[in-house]
N, C-alpha and C positions, 0 to 999 in steps of 0.2 A: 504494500500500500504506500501511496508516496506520501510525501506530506503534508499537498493541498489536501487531498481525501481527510487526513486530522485538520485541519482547517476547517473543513464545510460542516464536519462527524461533531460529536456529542462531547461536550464536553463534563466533566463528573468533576462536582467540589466534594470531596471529602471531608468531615467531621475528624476530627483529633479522638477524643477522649469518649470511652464507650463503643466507638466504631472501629476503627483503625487500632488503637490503643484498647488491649483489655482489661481495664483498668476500675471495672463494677466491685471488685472485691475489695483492691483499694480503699474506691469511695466508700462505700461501706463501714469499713474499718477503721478511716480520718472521721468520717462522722459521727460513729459510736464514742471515737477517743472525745473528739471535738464537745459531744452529748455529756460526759460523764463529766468533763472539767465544767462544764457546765450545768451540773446537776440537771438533766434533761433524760428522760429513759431513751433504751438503745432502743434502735427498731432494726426490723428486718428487711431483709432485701427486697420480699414481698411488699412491704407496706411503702419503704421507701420508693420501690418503681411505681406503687400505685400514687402517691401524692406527690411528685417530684415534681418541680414545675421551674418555667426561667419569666421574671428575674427569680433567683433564689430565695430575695425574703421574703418570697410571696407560699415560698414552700417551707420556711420556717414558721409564716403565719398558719398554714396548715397544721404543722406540728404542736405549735404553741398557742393556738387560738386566738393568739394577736401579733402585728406584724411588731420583729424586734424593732426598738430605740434604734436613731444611730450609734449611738457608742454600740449598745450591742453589737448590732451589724457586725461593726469593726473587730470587736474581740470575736467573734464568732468565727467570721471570715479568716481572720488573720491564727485563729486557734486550728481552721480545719485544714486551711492549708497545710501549716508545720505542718501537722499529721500524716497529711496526706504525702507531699513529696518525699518525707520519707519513706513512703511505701513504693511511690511510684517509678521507682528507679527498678523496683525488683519485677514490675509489670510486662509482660510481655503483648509482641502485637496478635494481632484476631486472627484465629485458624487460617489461614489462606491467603492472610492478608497482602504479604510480602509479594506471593508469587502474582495473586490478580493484578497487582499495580505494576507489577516487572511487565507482563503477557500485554496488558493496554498499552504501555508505552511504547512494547514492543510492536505493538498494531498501527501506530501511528498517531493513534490517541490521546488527546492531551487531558490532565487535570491536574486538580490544585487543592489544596489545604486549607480548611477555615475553620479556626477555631477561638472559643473566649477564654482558653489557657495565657497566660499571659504572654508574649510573644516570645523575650526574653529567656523565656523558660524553655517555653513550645523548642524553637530552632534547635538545639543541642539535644533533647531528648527523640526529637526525629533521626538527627544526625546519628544518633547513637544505633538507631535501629537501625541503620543503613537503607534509608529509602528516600531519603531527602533528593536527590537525584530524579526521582519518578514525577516532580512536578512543576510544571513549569511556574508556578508562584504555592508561599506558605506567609499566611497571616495570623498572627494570634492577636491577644487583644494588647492596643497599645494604653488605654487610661484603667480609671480605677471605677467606668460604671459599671453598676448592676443590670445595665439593658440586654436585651436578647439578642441575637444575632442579626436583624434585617438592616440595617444601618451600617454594619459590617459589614454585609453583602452587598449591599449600594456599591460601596468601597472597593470592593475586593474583585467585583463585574468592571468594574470602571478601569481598574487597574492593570486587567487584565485585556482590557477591551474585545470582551466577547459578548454578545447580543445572547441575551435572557434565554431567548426560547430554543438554545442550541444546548440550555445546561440544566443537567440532573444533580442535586442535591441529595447525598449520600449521608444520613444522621441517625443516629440511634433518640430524638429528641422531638417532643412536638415543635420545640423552637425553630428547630433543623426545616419544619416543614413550612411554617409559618414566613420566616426568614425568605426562602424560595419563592412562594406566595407573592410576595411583597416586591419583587424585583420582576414578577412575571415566568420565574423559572420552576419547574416541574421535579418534585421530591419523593426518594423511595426510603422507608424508617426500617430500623432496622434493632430484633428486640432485644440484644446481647446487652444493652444498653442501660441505661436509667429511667425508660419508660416501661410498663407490664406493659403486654400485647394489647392488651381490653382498651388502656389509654392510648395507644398509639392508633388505634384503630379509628378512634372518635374524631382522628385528624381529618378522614377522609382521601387519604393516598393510602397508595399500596404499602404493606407493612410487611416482612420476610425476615426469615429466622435463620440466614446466611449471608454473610458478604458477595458469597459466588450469584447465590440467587438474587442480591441487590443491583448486580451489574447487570443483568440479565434482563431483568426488569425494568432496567437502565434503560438499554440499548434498544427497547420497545418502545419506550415513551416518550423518545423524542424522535 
């Protein structure tokens, strides 16, 4: 395939964390730590996929029945992180991941990275996984808001200058699909994720319980 063919072809944003990255156990885990320094009971993976939601304190208002104070926010945020990147180093990528994204690139196929992992962070922990290479752009987030992804992805189409309706949004997240929504671009969820199937399903796109089957899905609906 030459390389107009990926030019005209589909292009696929991938999600970082939950998709790409298996990192559910992880999160989990920073949470519970994050919960307990916080006198907050631990939950389970179960209930946490079921109320998970972006911005986040809208999923600690879940938890807590009211959305935290800013200070909280800050201690909370800044508690689960620790947590969390300590774990995350030992996280490996999603079943298949590595080779789906080698086989696209090697089809002529372009895509790229978007995630609300902090950027700074993001770059090095891809790099470490040796795939950083497979995309022709990776963004993480550069400020300190709580917003969702669509505004990113304004950014991140723009920056790339690829027209909307050529791109499939690959997220384990309702935000993942919303985000796509919002720019005019078409999303496939995916449940290895931070969402149970039940809530990803209420999105109203196709939901798939394989990275292989995400592409696949992909390459139908655009």
């Amino acid at each position: 395939m030459g390389k107009h063919d990926g030019l005209r072809g589909k292009h696929l944003v991938w999600d970082w964390n939950g998709t790409l990255l298996d990192d559910i156990g992880a999160v989990i885990g920073a949470t519970n730590a994050a919960f307990a320094e916080l006198g907050l009971e631990a939950i389970t993976l179960e209930r946490y996929r079921e109320l998970y939601t972006v911005p986040v304190p809208k999923f600690y208002e879940r938890l807590m029945g009211r959305l935290p104070t800013d200070a909280e926010w800050l201690v909370m945020d800044g508690v689960f992180h620790r947590h969390y990147w300590e774990r995350a180093v030992g996280c490996g990528l999603t079943a298949g991941a590595a080779e789906l994204l080698a086989a696209r690139q090697q089809s002529g196929f372009t895509q790229s990275l978007l995630s609300l992992a902090p950027h700074a962070d993001l770059i090095p922990l891809v790099r470490r996984h040796g795939i950083a290479e497979r995309f022709v752009r990776m963004d993480g987030r550069v400020d300190a808001s709580t917003d969702g992804k669509s505004g990113h992805m304004v950014r991140h189409l723009a920056a790339l200058g690829i027209a909307a309706e050529r791109v499939v949004v690959i997220g384990d997240a309702a935000d993942d699909a919303i985000a796509a929504q919002h720019v005019g671009a078409r999303a496939v969820l995916y449940t290895g994720g931070s969402h149970s199937r039940a809530s990803l399903e209420r999105v109203g796109v196709p939901v798939v319980d394989s990275l292989e089957e995400a592409v696949s899905v992909a390459e139908e609906l655009v």
